[in-house]
Structures are given as C-alpha cells and as structure tokens.
C-alpha positions as CSV (number, residue, x, y, z in Angstrom):
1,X,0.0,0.0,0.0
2,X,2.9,2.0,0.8
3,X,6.3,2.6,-0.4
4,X,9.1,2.0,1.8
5,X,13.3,3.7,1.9
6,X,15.3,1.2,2.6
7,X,16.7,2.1,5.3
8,X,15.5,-1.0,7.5
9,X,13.2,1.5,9.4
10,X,9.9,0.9,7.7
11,X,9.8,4.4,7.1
12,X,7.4,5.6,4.1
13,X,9.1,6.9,1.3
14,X,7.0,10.0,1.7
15,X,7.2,11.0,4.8
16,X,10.8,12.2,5.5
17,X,9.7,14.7,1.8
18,X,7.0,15.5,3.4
19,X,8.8,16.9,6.7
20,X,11.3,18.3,4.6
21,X,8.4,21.0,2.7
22,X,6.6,21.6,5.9
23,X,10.1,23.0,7.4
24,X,11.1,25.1,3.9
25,X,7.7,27.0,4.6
26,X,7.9,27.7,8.0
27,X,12.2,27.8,8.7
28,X,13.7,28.4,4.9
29,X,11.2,30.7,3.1
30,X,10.5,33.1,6.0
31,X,14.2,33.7,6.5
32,X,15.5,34.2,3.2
33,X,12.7,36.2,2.4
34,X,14.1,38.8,5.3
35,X,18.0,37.9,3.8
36,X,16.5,39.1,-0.1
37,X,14.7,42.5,1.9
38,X,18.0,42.9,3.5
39,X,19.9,42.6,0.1
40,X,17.6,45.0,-1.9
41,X,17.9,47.3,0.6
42,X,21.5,47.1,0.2
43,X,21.5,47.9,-3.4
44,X,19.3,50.9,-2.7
45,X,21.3,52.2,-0.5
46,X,18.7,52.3,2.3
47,X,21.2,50.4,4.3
48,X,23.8,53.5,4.4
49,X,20.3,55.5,5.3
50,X,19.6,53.4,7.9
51,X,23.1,53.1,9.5
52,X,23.0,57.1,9.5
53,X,20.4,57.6,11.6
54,X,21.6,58.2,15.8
55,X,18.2,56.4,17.0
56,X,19.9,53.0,15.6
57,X,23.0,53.0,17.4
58,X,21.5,54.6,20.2
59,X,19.2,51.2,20.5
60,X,22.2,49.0,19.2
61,X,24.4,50.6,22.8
62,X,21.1,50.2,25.0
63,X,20.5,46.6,23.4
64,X,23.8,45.3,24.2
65,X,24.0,47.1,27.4
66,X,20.8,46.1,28.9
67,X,21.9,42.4,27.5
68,X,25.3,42.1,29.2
69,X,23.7,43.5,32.1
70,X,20.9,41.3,32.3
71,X,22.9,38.5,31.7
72,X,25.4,38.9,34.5
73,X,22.3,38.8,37.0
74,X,20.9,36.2,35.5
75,X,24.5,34.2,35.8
76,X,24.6,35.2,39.9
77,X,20.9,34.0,40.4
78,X,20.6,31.3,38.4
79,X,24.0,29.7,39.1
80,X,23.2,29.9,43.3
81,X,19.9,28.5,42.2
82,X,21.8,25.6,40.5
83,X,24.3,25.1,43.0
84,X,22.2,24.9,45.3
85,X,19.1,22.9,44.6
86,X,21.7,20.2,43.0
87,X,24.1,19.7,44.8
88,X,23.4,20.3,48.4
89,X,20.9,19.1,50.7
90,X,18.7,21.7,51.1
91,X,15.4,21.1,51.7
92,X,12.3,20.9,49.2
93,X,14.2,20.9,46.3
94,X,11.1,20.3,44.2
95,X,9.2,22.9,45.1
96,X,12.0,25.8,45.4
97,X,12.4,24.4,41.5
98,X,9.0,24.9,40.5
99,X,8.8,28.0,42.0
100,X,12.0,29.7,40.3
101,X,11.3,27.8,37.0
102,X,7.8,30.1,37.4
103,X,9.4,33.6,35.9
104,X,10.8,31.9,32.7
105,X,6.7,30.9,31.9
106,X,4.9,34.3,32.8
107,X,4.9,36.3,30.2
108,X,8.2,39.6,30.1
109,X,5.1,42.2,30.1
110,X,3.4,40.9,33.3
111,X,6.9,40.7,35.3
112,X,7.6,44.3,33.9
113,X,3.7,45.5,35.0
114,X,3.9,43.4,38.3
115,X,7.7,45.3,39.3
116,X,6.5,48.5,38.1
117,X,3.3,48.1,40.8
118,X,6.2,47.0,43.2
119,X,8.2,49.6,42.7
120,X,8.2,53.8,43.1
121,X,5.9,56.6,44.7
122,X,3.0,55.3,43.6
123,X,2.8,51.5,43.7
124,X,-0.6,50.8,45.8
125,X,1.0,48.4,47.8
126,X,3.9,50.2,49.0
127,X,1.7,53.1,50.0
128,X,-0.7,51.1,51.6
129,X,2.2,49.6,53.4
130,X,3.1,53.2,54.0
131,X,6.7,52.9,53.0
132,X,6.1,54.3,49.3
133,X,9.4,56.5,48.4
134,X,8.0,60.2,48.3
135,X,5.9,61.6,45.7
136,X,7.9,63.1,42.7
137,X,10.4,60.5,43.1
138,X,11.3,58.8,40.0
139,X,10.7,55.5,39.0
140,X,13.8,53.5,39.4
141,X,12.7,50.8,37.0
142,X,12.0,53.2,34.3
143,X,16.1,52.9,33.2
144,X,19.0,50.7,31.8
145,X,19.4,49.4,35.2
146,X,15.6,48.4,35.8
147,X,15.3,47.0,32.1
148,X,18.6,44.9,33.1
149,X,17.5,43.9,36.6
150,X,14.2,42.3,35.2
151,X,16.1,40.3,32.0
152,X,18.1,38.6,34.9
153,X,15.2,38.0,36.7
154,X,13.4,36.5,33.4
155,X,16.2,34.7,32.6
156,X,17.8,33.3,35.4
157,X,15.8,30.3,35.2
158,X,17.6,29.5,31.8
159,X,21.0,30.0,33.4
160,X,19.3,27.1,36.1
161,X,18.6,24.7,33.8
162,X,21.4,24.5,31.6
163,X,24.1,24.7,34.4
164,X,21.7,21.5,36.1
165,X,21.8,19.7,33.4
166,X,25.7,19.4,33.7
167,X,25.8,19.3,37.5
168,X,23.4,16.4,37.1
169,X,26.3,14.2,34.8
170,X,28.9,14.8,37.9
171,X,31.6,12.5,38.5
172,X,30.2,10.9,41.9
173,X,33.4,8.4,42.4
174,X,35.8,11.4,41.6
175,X,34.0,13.7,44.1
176,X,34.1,11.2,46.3
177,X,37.4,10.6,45.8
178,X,38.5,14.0,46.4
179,X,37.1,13.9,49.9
180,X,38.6,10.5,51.2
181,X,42.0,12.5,50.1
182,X,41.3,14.7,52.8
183,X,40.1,18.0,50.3
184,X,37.5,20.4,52.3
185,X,34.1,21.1,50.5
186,X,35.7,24.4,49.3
187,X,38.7,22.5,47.1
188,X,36.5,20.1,46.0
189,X,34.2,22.6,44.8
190,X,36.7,25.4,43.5
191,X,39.1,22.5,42.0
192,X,37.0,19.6,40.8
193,X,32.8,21.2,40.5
194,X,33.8,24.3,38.9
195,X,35.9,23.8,36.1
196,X,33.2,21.0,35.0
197,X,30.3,23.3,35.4
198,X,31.7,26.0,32.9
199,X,30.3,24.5,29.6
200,X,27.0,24.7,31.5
201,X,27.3,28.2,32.6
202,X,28.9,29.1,29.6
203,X,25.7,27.7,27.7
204,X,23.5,29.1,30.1
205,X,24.9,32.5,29.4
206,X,24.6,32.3,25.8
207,X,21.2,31.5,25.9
208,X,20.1,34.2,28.1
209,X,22.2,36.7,26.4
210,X,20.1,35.9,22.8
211,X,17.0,36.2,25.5
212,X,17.9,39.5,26.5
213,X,18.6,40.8,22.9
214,X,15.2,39.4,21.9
215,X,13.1,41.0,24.6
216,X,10.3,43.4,23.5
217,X,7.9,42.8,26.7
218,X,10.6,44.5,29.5
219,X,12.0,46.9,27.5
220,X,8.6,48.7,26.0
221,X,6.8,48.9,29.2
222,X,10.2,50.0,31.0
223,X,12.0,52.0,28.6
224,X,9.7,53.5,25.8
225,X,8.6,55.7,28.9
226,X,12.1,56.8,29.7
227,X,13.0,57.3,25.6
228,X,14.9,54.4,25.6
229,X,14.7,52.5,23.2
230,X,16.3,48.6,22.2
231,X,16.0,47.3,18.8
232,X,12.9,44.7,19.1
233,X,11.3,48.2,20.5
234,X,13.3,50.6,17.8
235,X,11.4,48.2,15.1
236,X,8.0,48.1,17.0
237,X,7.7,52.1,16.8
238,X,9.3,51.7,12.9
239,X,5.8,49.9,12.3
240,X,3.8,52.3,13.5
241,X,5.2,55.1,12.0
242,X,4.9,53.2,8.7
243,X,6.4,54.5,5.7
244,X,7.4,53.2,2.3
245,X,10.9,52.6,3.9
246,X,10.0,50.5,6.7
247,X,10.4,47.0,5.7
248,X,13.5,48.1,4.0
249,X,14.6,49.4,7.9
250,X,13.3,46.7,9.9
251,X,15.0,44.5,7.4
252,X,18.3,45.9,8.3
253,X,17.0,45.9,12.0
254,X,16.1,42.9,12.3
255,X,19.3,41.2,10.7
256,X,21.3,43.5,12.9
257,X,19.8,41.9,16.0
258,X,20.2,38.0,14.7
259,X,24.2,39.4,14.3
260,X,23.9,40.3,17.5
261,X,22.8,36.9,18.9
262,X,25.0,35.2,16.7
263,X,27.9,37.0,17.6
264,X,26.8,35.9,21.3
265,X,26.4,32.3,20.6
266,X,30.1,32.5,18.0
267,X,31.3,33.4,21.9
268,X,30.0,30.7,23.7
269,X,31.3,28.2,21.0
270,X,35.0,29.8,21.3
271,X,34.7,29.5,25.2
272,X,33.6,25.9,25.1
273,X,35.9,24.8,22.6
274,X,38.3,22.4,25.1
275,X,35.4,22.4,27.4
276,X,34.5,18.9,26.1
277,X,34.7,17.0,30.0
278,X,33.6,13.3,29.5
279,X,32.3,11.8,32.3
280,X,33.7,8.5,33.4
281,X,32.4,6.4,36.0
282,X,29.2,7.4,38.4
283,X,27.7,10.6,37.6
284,X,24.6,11.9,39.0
285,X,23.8,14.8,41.9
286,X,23.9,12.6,44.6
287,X,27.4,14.0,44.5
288,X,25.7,16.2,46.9
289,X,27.4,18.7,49.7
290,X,25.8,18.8,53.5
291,X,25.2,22.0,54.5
292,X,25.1,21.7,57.7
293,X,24.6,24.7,60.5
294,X,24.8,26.9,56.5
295,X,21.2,25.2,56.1
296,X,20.3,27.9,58.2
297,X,21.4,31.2,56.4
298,X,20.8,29.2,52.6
299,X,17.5,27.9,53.0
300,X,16.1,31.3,54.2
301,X,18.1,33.5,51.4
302,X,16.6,31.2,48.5
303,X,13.1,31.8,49.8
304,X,13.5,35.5,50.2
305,X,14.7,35.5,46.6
306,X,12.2,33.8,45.6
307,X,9.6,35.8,47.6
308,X,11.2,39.4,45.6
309,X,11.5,37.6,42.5
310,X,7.8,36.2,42.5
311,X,5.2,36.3,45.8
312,X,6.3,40.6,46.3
313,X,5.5,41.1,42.3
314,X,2.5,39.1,42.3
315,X,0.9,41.2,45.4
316,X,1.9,43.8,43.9
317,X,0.0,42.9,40.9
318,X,-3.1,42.2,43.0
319,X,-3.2,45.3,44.7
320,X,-2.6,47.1,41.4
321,X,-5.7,45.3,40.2
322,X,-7.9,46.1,43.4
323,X,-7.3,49.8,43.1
324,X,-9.5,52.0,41.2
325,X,-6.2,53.8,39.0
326,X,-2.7,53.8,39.5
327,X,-1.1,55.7,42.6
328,X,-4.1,54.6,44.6
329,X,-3.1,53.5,47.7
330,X,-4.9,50.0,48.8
331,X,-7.2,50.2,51.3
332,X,-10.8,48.4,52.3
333,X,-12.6,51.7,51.3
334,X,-10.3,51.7,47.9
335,X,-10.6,48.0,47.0
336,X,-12.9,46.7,44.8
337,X,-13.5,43.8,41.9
338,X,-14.5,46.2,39.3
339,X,-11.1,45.7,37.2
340,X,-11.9,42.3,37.0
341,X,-15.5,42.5,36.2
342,X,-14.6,44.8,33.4
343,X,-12.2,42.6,31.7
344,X,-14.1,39.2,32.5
345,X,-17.8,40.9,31.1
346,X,-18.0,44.1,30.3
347,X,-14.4,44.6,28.0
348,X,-15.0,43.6,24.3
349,X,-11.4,43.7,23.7
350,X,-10.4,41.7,26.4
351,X,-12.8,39.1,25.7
352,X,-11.9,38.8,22.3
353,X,-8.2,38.5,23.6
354,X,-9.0,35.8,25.7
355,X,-10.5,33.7,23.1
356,X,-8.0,35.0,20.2
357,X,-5.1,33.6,22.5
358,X,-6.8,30.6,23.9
359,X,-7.6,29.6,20.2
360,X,-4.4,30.5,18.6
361,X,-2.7,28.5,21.5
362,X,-4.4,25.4,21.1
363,X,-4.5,25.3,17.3
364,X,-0.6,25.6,17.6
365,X,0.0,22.9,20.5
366,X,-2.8,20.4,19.1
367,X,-1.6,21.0,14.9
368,X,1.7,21.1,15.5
369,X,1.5,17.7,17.7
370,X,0.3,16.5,14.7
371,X,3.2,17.4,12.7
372,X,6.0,16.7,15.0
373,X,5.1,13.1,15.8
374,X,5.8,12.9,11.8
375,X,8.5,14.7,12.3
376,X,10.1,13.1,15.0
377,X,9.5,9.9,13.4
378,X,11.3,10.5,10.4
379,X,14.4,12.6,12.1
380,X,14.1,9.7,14.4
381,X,14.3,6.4,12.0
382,X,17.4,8.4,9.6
383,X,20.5,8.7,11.2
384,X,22.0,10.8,8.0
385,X,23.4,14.0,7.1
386,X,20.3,15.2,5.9
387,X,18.1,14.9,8.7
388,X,20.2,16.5,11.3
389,X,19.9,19.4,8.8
390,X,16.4,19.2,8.8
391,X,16.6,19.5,12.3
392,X,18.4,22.1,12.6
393,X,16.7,23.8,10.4
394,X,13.6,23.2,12.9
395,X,15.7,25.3,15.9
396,X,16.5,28.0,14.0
397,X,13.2,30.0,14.2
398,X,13.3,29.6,17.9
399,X,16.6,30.2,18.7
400,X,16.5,33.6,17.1
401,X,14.6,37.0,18.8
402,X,10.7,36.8,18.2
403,X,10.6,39.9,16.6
404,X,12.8,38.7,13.9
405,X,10.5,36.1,12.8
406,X,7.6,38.6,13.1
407,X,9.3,40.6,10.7
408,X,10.0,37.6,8.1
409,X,6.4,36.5,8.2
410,X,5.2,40.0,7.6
411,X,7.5,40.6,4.4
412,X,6.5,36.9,3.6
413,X,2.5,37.6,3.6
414,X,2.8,41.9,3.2
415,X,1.6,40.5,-0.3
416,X,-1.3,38.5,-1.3
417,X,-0.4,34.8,-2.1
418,X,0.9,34.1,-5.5
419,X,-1.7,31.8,-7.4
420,X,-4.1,32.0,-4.9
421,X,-4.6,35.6,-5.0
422,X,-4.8,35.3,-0.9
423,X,-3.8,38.1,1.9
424,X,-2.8,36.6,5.0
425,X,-1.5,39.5,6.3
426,X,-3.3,41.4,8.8
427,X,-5.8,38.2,9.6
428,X,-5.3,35.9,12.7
429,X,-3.7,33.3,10.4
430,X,-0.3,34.9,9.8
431,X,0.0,34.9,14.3
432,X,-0.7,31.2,13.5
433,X,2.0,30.6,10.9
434,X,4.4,32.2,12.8
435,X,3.8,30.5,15.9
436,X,4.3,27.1,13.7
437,X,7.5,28.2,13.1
438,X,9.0,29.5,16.3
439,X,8.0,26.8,18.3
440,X,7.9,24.0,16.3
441,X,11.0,23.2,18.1
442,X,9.6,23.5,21.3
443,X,6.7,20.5,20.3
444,X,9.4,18.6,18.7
445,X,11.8,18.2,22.1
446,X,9.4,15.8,24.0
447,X,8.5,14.0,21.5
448,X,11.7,12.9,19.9
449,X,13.0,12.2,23.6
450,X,9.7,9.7,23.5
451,X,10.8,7.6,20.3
452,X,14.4,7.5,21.6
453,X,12.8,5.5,24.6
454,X,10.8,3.2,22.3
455,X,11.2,-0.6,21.7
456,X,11.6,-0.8,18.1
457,X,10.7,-4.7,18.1
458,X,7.1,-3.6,18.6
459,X,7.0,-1.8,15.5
460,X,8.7,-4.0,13.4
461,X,6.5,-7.0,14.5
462,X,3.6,-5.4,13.6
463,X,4.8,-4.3,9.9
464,X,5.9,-8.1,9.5
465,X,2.0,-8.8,10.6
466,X,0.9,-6.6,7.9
467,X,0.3,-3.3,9.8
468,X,0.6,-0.5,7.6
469,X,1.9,2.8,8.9
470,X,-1.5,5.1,10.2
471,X,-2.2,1.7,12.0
472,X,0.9,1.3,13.3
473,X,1.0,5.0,14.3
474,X,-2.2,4.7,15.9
475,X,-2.3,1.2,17.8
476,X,1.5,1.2,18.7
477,X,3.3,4.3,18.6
478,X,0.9,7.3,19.7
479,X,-0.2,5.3,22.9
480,X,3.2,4.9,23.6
481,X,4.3,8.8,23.4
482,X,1.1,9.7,24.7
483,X,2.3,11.5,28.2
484,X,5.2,13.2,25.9
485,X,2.5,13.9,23.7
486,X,0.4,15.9,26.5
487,X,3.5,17.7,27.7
488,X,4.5,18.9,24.4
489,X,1.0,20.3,23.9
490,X,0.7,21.6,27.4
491,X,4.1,23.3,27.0
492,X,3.1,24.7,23.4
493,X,0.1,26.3,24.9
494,X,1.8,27.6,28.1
495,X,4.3,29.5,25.6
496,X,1.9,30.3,23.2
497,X,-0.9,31.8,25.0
498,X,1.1,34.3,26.7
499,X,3.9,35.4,23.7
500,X,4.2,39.1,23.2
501,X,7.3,39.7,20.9
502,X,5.5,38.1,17.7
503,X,1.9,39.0,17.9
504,X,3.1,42.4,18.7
505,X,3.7,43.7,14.9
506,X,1.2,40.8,13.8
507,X,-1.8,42.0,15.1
508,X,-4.4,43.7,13.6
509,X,-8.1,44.8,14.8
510,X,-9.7,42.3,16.0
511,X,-7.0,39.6,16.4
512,X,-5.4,41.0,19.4
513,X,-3.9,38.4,22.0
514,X,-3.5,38.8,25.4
515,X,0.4,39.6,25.2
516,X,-1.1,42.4,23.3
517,X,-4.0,43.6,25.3
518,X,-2.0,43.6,28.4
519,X,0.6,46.0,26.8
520,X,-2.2,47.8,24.9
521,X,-4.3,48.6,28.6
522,X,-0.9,49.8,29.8
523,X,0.3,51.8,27.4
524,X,-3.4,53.6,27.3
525,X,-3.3,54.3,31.3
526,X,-5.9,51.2,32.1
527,X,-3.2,50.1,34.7
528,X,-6.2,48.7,37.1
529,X,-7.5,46.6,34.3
530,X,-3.6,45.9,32.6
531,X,-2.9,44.2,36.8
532,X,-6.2,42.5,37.0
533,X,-5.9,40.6,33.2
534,X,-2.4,40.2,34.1
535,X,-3.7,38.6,37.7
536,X,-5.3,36.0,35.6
537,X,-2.8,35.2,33.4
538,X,-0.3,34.0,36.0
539,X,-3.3,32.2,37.7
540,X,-3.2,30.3,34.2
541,X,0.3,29.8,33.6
542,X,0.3,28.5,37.4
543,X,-2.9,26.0,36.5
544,X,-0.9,24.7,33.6
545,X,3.1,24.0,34.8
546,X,0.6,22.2,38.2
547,X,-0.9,20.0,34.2
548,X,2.8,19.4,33.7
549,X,3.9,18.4,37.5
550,X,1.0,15.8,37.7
551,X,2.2,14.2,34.1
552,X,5.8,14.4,35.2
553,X,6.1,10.9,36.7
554,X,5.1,9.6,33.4
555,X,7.6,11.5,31.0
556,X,11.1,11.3,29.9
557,X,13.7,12.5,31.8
558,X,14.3,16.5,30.9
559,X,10.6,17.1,29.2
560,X,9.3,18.6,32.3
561,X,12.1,21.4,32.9
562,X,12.0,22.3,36.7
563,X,12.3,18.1,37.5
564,X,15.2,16.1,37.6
C-alpha cells in the first residue's frame, strides 16, 4: 500500500519529503525572504540611510548594554539556584524548582507591570504599606538598570537549567574521591565542581544573552517611557510610523539583532571549545554537599529570593488590580472587583483576547503535535546527514529574537499569495503561521525524547504482521508517546498563549492576544485593568506548569524542565 526507503526502518518513502516542505515554509522561506529584503535594501542604498540615523546605534548601545547586564544577573541568580538545589541538601528541592522555573513561563510584560506596581511613589502596595518612596520620586525601573534587573530576573531560570543539566552528569566516584584525600568542601568545589560546570554556565549564558537581545515585553513597558529604546522596540515604533521605507529598515534591524545573537552564541562556542569534559564512571547529583549549620542562612536567602523575585511582584500585581487607578493606595474603602469584572464581562477587547489567544494556543500545540510526531519519526528512523539538517533547520526560528520572525512573516504575507490571489496579512492566520514556526521546536523536544525511549521490536512485529503505517502509528506508537504527547502540547500552549514579541507587529483589529492587550491597557493608562488581566494570566500559567507536574512521573527525563 505504501512505499518504503530502505533504510531497514519501515519508514514511508513519503514521509521524510514531506517533513522536509513543511520546514522550507515555516524555517527556509520566511528567512530568506528577510536575507533578499536585506539585500535589496542594500542595493538601494537604504542600508547607508539606515546606519546614519543616531536612534539605531542609540538602540544597538542600549541593546547590548541592557543584555550584558541582564545577563550577569541572570548568571549570579541562576547559578546559586543551581548550586544549590543540585548539589546540596537543602530542603524541598522540588518545590524551590518549581517555583524559580515560574518567571521563565509568565509572560516579560506581566513581570515588567507586576515590578512596576512594586516599585516607586506610587505602587498601591507600597503606600498602603506606608513605605512608598516620596511623591515626585522617580521610577527607578523606568532605566537601563531596571530594564537589566528584570532580563536577569526573566532569565535566570535558563541559566538554572542548563548549568543543572551538567551538575546532574557529575563524576560521583571522583568527588568522592577528592574527599577521602582529605580536600575540604571548598577545594573540591573550587578544584573539581567548577571547572566541569563552565560548559554549563557558559551555555547558560549564551542562551540568556540571545534572550535578553530578543526581549520586546521588559524593555517597551520600562524603557519606551524613559525614551529608551532597544532594537525589538526601535522596530516596534518603525511599524507604527509606517512609511514606504520600513520593511527596508526593519530588514536591516532585524538582521542587525540576529548578528547580535549570533555573535553571542560565536562566543560561547569559542569559550567551550576544550570544554568537552567526558564523564567517566558514576555521575549523578547525589554528588551532593551537606550544609550543615549553613542550612540555616541558605535555606532562608533562596526563599527571600524567591519571595522578591515572584510572591512581592504578584501582590503587587493584585493590589494594582484592586485599586481604582494607578497611585491609589490600597485600602478596604479603595478596594474593589471592578477591574476584574470589566475585563471578565464588560471589555470587548479583552474578551476577544482571551479567546484570540486561547484559540491561537491550542490550534498551535494540538496542529503542530500532529506534525512533529511525523517529524520526530522521520528525524528519528534516519540517522544521515540530511536529517540532522532538517533539524536544525527546525531550531532556528526559535533560537532567534521573536521579533525577527515577526518581521519575516510579515515581508512573507505583506503580499497576497501568489496563485491564490490570498492576503494573510493582517488576519489571525499569519500569528498562527508564525507560531508554527518559532515553536515547532519546542513540540518537537518531548516527543523525539519519547521515540528514543521506544522498543523498536514492537513496530517492526507489527509491519511483518501486515500493519501499515497510520495503524501502526495509531495502535503502537501514539499510545506509547502519549504523556510526551500531552506535555508537548501543554508546554506549546503555556508558551503560546502568553507570547508578546510576535503577535506584537502581527496584530491587527480584531485579532489582538492577550500579550497584546496587556501592553495595549498599559500603554493607554488602564493600569487597574492591565494588573487585573495580568492577575489572571499567572493564575493560568500557574494552573498549567501544576498539568505538567501531575504528568511528570510519566515523561522522559528533561521534558518537564524544573524536574530532575
């Protein structure tokens, strides 16, 4: 019925084609469609125009800047975070995980609101705590420092995980070794832990470095007020001051943040190179430390960390949304529900964000499940040259700033389909395209770790039975990857239905998404109803990674990312 490679993987001779199309439209024709923008911008000489004007280096200094900046904070935080919930004996682990893995899921614009309701003369909760900073003071957030301060906070969790996922492959014996020699925790740490751990903070900086470049959320609610301005915000105003020139500029823009993050990731490559430590023996982080009588002055700094970093915001947040406008102070005569009542029934805009997100979320977590588990077959069953191109062809889109692919979907679709005379651009399906693309790679992870984990026999004994492939696929393999299968949609739709960066310059009347109406309520001085819709987004995000803790047990190992 079917035709078969021979590859001895009963693979149809269709399918691996077939993967290979779906990632040319969503990875290869977006991109090259910015790099031929890019090119005819050259030859016009809009690129000399472009480089001219002080706003772009003024963004390029602030973007790099804010980026270094954040990305040292998130190295201090997320590397005690590591240390710490790995490798000593501190107490629950799982739930001091959890809760710092929390930041990395809420969306950059509700940890910007939330700090900014923390923060200055007129957060609610500080005056209602009576310890507000007087009136006229400025807003300290409002700055390079504040814009920095929250990209470590964002991405510290990044930092966490990659570092853990090296202190996890620890040489146990040689640890243990080092101690039966007589060396003190401090030795073995300083001469044996942290030279192995640098290809993990290494990576870990990298990663939040390309974060921090990326970043619309933090740096247009902190720094558009304050006229400072990064390039994923530089590009945002570009568009709506739209001129003939401005796909040219953003073009240029665009490619002069991927340089930027490629430059960053060129660095971690150089500093790794050497860095190639192969475990030999026991590893694992039962290499742990005892803490001992320090037990008492870590365990309580982690928590109050954790309790600025999350609990303080989220108050914050609350009070924000109980007040009738901003500068209120919180009291039981000034409280009330109205915010939320507003956005829940009386806000049109709101509502229609709710379901635009919700809808746009699912479609991407339930279609592309559909598409990965053929992906992840194919990339899977070959073990050539071609598929790991394939694949990483798949991790580009989300390895580079949102706003990039934004910007390559929009010069894809700014005209009507050739052929099909067809405009996508400025309808809800060009956000739905471009979340295909950026995280395609993000369904793909748990589901390839599944089929790694499978038993091949039980496939090939059903093909010699006669099973052909959709039966296979349906009676064997999906039950199989099933719990994978739920986390990668559950993850899909955690990321999706709070992203910012992209439906940012997608948006149009009528298709706005939450990231959007959130920023939109701010920016128009709603800040009581920006805090309550906000309120209820963490409340999801919270509902969801709780989805992901109860599935845990029955995923593979690294699926889930604040578990072991």
């Amino acid at each position: 019925m079917y035709g078969y490679i021979k590859t001895g993987n009963s693979q149809p001779a269709w399918l691996f084609p077939f993967v290979v199309i779906i990632v040319l439209i969503l990875s290869v024709l977006p991109l090259a469609r910015l790099a031929l923008v890019g090119m005819a911008a050259f030859a016009d000489g809009g690129v000399i125009d472009v480089l001219s004007e002080a706003s772009l280096w003024s963004a390029t200094y602030y973007t790099v800047v804010t980026a270094i900046l954040g990305t040292i904070i998130s190295l201090v935080i997320g590397c005690l975070f590591a240390f710490l919930l790995t490798l000593t004996d501190i107490r629950a682990k799982g739930l001091l995980s959890f809760f710092f893995v929390l930041p990395m899921m809420i969306p950059p614009q509700v940890t910007a609101l939330a700090w900014v309701q923390m923060s200055g003369p007129s957060s609610p909760l500080l005056k209602a705590l009576h310890i507000a900073p007087p009136l006229g003071s400025p807003q300290p957030l409002y700055s390079v420092g504040g814009i920095a301060l929250l990209y470590g906070v964002q991405h510290a969790p990044l930092v966490y995980l990659a570092l853990r996922a090296g202190l996890m492959t620890l040489p146990r014996d040689g640890v243990e070794a080092a101690r039966l020699s007589g060396a003190s925790s401090l030795q073995v740490f300083r001469d044996i832990i942290l030279p192995l751990s640098l290809p993990g903070i290494i990576a870990g900086a990298a990663i939040s470095f390309v974060s921090c470049t990326g970043n619309f959320g933090i740096p247009a609610i902190l720094g558009i007020p304050a006229s400072i301005f990064t390039l994923p915000t530089l590009i945002f105003t570009k568009f709506s001051a739209f001129t003939s020139r401005t796909f040219g500029d953003v073009a240029v823009l665009s490619a002069i943040i991927a340089i930027i993050s490629v430059v960053g990731l060129i660095i971690q490559d150089r500093a790794l190179r050497g860095r190639d430590y192969r475990v030999v023996g026991l590893s694992g982080a039962s290499a742990a430390f005892e803490l001992g009588a320090w037990r008492l002055a870590f365990t309580p700094l982690v928590w109050a960390i954790l309790f600025f970093m999350l609990a303080a915001p989220f108050f914050a947040l609350v009070a924000g949304a109980l007040v009738p406008a901003y500068g209120v102070p919180l009291t039981f005569k000034t409280m009330s529900l109205h915010a939320f009542e507003e956005i829940l029934f009386r806000q049109a805009v709101t509502r229609t964000a709710f379901i635009n997100s919700l809808s746009l979320a699912g479609a991407t977590a339930l279609g592309l499940l559909v598409v990965t588990v053929l992906a992840a077959y194919a990339l899977t069953r070959r073990r050539d040259a071609a598929s790991r191109i394939v694949s990483s062809l798949i991790e580009i889109p989300y390895s580079l700033p949102g706003i990039v692919m934004a910007v390559c979907f929009i010069l894809v679709f700014a005209a009507p389909i050739p052929i099909l005379h067809l405009s996508l651009y400025g309808t809800i399906w060009i956000i739905l395209i471009a979340y295909f693309s950026s995280f395609f790679a993000v369904s793909l992870k748990p589901v390839v770790s599944a089929f790694h984990q499978l038993d091949p026999a039980l496939e090939e004994a059903a093909r010699l039975s006669g099973a052909g492939f959709f039966r296979r696929l349906a009676d064997i393999i999906v039950p199989l990857i099933a719990p994978a299968a739920g986390a990668s949609v559950i993850l899909v739709f955690l990321i999706a239905c709070n992203e910012l960066t992209i439906s940012a310059l997608l948006w149009s009347a009528g298709t706005q998404t939450l990231g959007v109406a959130i920023y939109n309520l701010d920016d128009s001085g709603s800040s009581d109803l920006a805090s309550a819709l906000s309120v209820l987004v963490v409340l999801m995000v919270v509902v969801l990674m709780l989805l992901l803790e109860l599935l845990a047990k029955r995923l593979p190992k690294g699926v889930v990312p604040w578990r072991g």
